[in-house]
N, C-alpha and C positions, 0 to 999 in steps of 0.2 A: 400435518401436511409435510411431504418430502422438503430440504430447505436445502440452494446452496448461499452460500457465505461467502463475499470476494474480498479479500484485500486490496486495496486501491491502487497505491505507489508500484509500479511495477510489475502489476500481474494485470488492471485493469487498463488503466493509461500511464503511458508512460509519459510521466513527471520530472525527470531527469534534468533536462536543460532550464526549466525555470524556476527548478531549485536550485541550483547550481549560480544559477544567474544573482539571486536572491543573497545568499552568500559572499558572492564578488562583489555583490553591493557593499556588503560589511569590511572586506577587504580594505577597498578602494576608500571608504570612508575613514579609514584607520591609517591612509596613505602609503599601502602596499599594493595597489593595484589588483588586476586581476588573477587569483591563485589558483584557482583550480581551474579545469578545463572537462568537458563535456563527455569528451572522448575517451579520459582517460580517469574519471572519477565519477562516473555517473550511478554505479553500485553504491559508491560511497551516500553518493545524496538521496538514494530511496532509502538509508539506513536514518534518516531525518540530520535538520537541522545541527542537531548537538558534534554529530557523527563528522559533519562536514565542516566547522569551525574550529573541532578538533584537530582532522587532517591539514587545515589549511596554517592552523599555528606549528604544527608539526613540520612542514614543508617551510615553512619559515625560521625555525630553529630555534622556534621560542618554548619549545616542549608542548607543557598539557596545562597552560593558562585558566585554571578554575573560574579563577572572578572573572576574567575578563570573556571568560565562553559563556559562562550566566549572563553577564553584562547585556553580549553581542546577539543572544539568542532572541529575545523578542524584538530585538531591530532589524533581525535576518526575517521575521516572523510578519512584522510590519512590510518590509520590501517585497516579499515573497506574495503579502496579502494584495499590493497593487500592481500585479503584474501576475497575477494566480497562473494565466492562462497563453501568455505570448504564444508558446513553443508545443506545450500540452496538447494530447491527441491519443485516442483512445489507439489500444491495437486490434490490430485488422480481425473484422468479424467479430465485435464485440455484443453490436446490435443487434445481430441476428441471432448469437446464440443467448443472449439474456430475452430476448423477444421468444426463441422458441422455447425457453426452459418457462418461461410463465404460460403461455401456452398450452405446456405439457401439465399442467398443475402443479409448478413449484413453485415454495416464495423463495422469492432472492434478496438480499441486503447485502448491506458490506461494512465490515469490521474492520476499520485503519488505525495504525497507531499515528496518523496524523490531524494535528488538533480538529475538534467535530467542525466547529466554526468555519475552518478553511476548508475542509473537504466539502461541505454544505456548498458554500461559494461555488469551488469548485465542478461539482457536480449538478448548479445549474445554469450556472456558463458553458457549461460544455450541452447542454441541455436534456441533459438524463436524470434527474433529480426524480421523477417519477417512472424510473424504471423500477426502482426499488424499494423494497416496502420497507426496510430497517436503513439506518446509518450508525454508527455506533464509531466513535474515535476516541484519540488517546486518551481525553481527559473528559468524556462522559461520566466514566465510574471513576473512582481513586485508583484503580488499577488498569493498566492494559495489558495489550499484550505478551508476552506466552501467557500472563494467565489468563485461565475461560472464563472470565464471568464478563467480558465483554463483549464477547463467542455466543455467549448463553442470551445476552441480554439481545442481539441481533436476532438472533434465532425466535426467541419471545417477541420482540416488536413485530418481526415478518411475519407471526401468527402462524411460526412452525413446530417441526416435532422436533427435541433434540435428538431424540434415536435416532432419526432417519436425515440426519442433515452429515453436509460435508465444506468443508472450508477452500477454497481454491485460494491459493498465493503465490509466494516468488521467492521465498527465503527462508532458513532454519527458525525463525521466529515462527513464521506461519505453520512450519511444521510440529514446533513445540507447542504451540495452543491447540492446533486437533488433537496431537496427542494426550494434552493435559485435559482435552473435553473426553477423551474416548470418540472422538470421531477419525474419521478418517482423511488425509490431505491430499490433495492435487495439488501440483506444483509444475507452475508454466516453464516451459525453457525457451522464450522466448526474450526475456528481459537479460537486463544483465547480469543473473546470476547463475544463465544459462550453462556454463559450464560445468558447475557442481549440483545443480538441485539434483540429480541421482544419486549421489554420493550420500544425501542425508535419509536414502528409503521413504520415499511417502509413498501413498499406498497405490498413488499412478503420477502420471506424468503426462503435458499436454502441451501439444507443437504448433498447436491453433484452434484459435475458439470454434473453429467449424467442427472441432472433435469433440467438442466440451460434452454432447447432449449424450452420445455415448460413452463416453469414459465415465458422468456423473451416473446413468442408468446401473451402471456395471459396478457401482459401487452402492447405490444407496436405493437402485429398482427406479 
């Protein structure tokens, strides 16, 4: 069966503000208040957790705090877990094209490097959890992302072909795991790393899910 593969954080819904928010919780509770901002770091927080405790000790001048990023990561993970969904909201036209891509005879899943547990949560608070036959996250297998064998293992749940599958995402990570499957990548320009995904070659590009059912046909029939 043809298969496509979404990445979650910024290709499917955009995650930004209450990851971000999750973070300023660890801030605030270390009594530096709120360090990041929505507006102006919101790439950083679909790069997960680790990414954005880094930036925020960096912004504080306390460099690149090892222990104390380990420390703060499952506290940002805990605060994040009870507030999953304040701000979260898929982007526009996401139902209809995962609705007409099953339709058309494809499975669809999705491949995040963000823990399985909270994307699960996630994705049935938002109440799509049964749109997709696979979920597959960071720490299903010992490895994620760029490598495929979490790519592979989607594709296998969704009861697809990996020949004929392709990955849709938002970032150079995404585009390094199709390439390390041998598939080929779509990459949204709608998040926020809308300004470069061309710059990394994936094999299309896509400016709204209303284009998806054609850009996926042109690449994998």
């Amino acid at each position: 069966m043809r298969t496509v593969i979404f990445d979650l954080d910024g290709t499917l819904a955009d995650t930004g503000a209450d990851l971000i928010a999750a973070a300023n919780a660890c801030f605030r509770d270390l009594g530096h208040g709120d360090v990041l901002e929505v507006a102006r770091d919101k790439g950083t927080a679909l790069r997960g957790g680790r990414a954005m405790l880094t930036l925020g000790f960096e912004r504080l001048g306390m460099g690149t705090p090892e222990d104390l990023i380990k420390e703060q990561y499952p506290l940002l993970l805990g605060h994040y877990a009870k507030a999953i969904r304040v701000h979260t909201a898929f982007y526009p036209g996401v139902e209809r094209a995962v609705a007409a891509l099953r339709e058309g005879g494809y499975a669809v899943g999705i491949c995040t490097n963000k823990p399985e547990a909270l994307a699960e949560a996630l994705m049935v608070q938002l109440g799509a959890r049964d749109w997709f036959a696979s979920l597959v996250g960071a720490d299903t297998l010992p490895v994620r992302k760029p490598d495929p064998a979490p790519f592979f293992l989607a594709v296998e749940r969704a009861g697809g072909d990996r020949k004929r599958s392709v990955l849709v995402g938002d970032t150079k990570t995404d585009r390094d795991t199709a390439r390390n499957a041998g598939v080929p990548s779509v990459l949204v320009t709608f998040g926020p790393g809308r300004d470069s995904v061309r710059d990394l070659a994936p094999e299309a590009t896509l400016d709204h899910f209303d284009d998806l059912g054609r850009v996926v046909a042109g690449l994998i029939g």
